[in-house]
N, C-alpha and C positions, 0 to 999 in steps of 0.2 A: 699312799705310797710315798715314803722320803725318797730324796732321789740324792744318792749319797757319792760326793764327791771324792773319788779316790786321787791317791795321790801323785804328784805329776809323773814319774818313773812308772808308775805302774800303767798312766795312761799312755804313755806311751808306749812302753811292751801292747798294751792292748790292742793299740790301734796299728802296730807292723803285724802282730797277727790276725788283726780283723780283714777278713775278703771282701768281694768286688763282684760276686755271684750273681747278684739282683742286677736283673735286667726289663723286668716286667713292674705294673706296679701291684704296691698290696694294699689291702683294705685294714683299715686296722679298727676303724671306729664307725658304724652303719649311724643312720639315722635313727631321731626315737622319737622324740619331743612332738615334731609335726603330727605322728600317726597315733601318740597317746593323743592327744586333742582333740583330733577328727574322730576318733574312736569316743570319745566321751562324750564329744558333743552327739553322736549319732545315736550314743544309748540315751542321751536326757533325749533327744529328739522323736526315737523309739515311744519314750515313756507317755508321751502324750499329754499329761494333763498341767499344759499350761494356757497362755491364751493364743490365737492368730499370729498378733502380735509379736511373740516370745517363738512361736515354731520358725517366722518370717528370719527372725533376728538367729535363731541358731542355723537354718541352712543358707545366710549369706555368710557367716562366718565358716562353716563348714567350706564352701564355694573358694574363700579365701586361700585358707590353709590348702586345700589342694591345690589354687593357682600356683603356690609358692610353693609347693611340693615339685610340682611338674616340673619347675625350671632351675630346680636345684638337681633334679634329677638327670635332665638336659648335656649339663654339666658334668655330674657324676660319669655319665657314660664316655663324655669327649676324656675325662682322667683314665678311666677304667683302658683304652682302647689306646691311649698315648704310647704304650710298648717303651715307656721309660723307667728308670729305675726310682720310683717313687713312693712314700708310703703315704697314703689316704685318709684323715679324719675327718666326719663329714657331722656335722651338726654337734659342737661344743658349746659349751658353758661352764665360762670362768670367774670364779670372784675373788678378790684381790683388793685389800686396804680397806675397802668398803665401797670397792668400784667393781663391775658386774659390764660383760662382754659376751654377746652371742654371736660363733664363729660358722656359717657356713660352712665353711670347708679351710682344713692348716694339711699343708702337705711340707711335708717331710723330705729334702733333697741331700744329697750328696754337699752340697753346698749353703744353702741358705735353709730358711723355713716361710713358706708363701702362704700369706692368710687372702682368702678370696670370699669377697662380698656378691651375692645374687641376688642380679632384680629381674622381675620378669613382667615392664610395664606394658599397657599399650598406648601405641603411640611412638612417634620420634622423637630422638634424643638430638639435642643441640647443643655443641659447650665455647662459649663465646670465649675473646681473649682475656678476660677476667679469671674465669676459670668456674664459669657460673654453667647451670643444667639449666636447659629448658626442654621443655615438652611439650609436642605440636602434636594434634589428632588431625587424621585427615579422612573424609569421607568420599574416595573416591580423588580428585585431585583437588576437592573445596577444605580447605582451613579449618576445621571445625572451633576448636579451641588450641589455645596457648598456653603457657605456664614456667614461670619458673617452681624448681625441686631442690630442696636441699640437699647438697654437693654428698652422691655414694662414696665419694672418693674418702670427702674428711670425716663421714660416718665409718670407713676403714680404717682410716689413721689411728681414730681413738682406740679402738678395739684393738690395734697393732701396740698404742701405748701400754694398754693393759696386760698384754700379753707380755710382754718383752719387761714391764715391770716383775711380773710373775716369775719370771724363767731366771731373770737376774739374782733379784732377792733372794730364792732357791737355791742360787749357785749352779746351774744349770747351763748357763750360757753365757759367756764370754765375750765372743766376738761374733760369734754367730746372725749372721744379718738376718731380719725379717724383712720379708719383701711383702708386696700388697699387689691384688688389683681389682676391678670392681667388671663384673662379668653380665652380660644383658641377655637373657634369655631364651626373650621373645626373637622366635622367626621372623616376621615381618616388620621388628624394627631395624629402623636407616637410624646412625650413628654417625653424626657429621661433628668432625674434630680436628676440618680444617683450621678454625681462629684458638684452636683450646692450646694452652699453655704445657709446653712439652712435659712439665712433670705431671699433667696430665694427661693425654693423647697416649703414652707408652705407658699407660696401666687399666685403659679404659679400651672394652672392645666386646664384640658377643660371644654367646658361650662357646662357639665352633672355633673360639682362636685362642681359647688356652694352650693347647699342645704346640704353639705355633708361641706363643709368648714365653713359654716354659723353654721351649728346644736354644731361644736367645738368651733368657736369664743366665741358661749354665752354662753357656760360654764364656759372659764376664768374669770378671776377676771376684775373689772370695780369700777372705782369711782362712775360712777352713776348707776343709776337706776332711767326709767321714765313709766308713765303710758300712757295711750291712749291718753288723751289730750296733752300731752306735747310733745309726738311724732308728734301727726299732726300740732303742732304749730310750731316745727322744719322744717318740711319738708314745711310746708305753704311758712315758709320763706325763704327756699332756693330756694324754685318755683318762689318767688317774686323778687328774685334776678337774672333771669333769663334775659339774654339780648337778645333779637330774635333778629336775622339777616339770611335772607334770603340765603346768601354764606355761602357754609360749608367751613372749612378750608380747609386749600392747606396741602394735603399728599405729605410726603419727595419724591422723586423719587427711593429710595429704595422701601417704602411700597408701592408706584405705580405700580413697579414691579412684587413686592408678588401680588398683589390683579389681574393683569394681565394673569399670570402664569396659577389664582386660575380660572378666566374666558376661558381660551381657553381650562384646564382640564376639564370644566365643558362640554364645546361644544365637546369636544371626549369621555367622558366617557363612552359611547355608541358603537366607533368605535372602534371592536377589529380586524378585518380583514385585512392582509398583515401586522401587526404590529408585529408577534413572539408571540402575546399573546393570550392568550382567557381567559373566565370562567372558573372557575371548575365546573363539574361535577357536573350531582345532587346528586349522589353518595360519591363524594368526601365533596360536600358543608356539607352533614349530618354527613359526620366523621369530620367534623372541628366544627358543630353545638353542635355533642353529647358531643366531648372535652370539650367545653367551657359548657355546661350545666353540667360535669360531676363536676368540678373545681369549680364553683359556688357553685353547691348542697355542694360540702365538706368543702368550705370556709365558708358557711353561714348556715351548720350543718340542710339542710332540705334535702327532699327525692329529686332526679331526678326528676320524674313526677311533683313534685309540681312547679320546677322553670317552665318549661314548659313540656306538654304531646309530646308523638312523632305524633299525633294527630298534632299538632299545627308546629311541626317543619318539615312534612311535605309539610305545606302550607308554611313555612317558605321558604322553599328550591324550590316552585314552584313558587311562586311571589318575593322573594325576596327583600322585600323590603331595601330601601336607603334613605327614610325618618321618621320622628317620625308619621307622618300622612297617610305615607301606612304601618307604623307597626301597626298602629290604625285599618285599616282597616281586620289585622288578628284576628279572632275568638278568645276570652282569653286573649288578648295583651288590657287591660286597662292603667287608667291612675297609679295605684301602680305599675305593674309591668316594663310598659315606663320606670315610675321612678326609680325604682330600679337597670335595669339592661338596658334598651330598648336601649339606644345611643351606649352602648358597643357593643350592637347587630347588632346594624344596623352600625356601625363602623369595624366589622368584616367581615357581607355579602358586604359591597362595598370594602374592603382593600385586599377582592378574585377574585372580580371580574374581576382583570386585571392578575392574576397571571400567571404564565409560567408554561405549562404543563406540 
């Protein structure tokens, strides 16, 4: 698809008659690449005849790609439910000069175009006054390990170069700001971005506060301003520029590591026996439950009962949920209230479930 620059009178006729209609968002470009992969690796895996070895090596990579599925997905859903006027591309690939860009997710705004990177570590994130990552495993409240990671932020910039190379070159964009930010997946990660350097702190955060990062972006100031047509001719064409290939990229062997970590935590999450640890308490869980609803109600200036009844955080405390899809399934836990507070919540009943008694 050329994406053909008409001329400035005409774009402007265009744009007094372009509408303002969109108020939900749209999907324009689904995922593909992750579940060609996992699908391929599962039919050589099917196939059987290689060795131990080779079956071990295809379902840790299998393991992978759906960790990183899951929390792109995580994501996809806080888009899907933001009730903004937005159009959604979720797993691109662009090449450009002889430079190659794999985009999680480019949306599409009224204003700008926001490219968003997705990690889904385990473990804590730390970002010193440098503007450096670190990564801390904790087992319970013992240290396990430490780490610094090379910076998700300046792994988005570059992608954000390539892209805005592309759109320019094309004739495509103007003035049109690309914005970035770098989105953390995992529920049970702590994000501390007390000492992190402001052009970092305001683009780093987990995946439950994109609609909350999105709702400030469009307030600032923007050279342009586009309507419904002109968004989905943008986003058409970044779709069009899309280069399918079958092989996702090759992760560093650091992030292999994280996304490894994230897979054997997930296979014990379950197992607290002989380990020093257990649950708390149903007892206990509803004095950490009633805190955090008392702290809401006073932050956000409504009554107790209203964030949730004790009605509901009794069941809260009996099921427990650790997904946004078994909070779904508690009496009262809709799609506003999910959004509002739901990941916090179910970020807290699982960040207890391992605690020390």
């Amino acid at each position: 698809m050329v994406f053909v620059k008409k001329p400035f009178l005409s774009r402007v006729v265009a744009a007094l008659k372009d509408k303002e209609d969109l108020n939900t968002p749209v999907m324009i470009k689904e995922e593909e690449s992750i579940d060609l992969e996992i699908a391929r690796l599962k039919r050589e895996l099917d196939g059987g005849h290689f060795s131990d070895k080779r079956a071990k090596e295809l379902k840790k990579q299998i393991k992978l790609f759906e960790i990183g599925k899951a929390g792109e997905q995580s994501l996809l859903f806080e888009l899907k439910n933001s009730f903004l006027p937005i159009m959604i591309l979720h797993d691109i690939r662009n090449e450009h000069k002889g430079l190659q860009a794999q985009f999680d997710f480019i949306v599409v705004t009224r204003h700008f175009f926001l490219v968003i990177e997705v990690k889904k570590y385990y473990g804590n994130i730390t970002v010193n006054e440098k503007g450096e990552f670190i990564r801390s495993v904790y087992r319970g409240r013992r240290l396990i390990s430490q780490e610094g990671m090379y910076s998700p932020v300046r792994q988005v910039e570059r992608q954000v170069e390539v892209l805005r190379s592309m759109l320019v070159d094309h004739e495509v964009i103007e003035k049109t700001p690309i914005r970035y930010a770098v989105a953390f997946a995992n529920d049970k990660t702590v994000i501390n971005l007390t000492d992190a350097p402001m052009d970092v702190k305001d683009k780093v955060f987990r995946a439950d506060g994109i609609v909350s990062f999105l709702k400030t972006e469009l307030t600032k100031k923007s050279p342009v301003h586009f309507g419904d047509n002109r968004m989905r001719e943008f986003a058409e064409y970044i779709k069009s520029q899309h280069v399918t290939k079958i092989e996702v990229e090759e992760q560093d062997e650091t992030e292999v590591s994280f996304y490894l970590e994230e897979a054997v935590a997930e296979e014990n999450d379950n197992v607290h026996e002989g380990n020093g640890y257990a649950p708390l308490s149903d007892d206990e869980l509803e004095t950490v439950l009633k805190e955090f609803r008392k702290n809401l109600a006073e932050t956000s200036g409504r009554k107790a009962f209203h964030i949730f009844t004790n009605k509901m955080m009794a069941e809260l405390v009996e099921k427990r949920p650790i997904t946004v899809e078994e909070l779904r399934g508690i009496n009262g836990f809709g799609d506003k209230k999910i959004g509002d507070f739901g990941r916090d919540l179910i970020s807290i009943i699982r960040s207890h479930q391992l605690e020390r008694r």
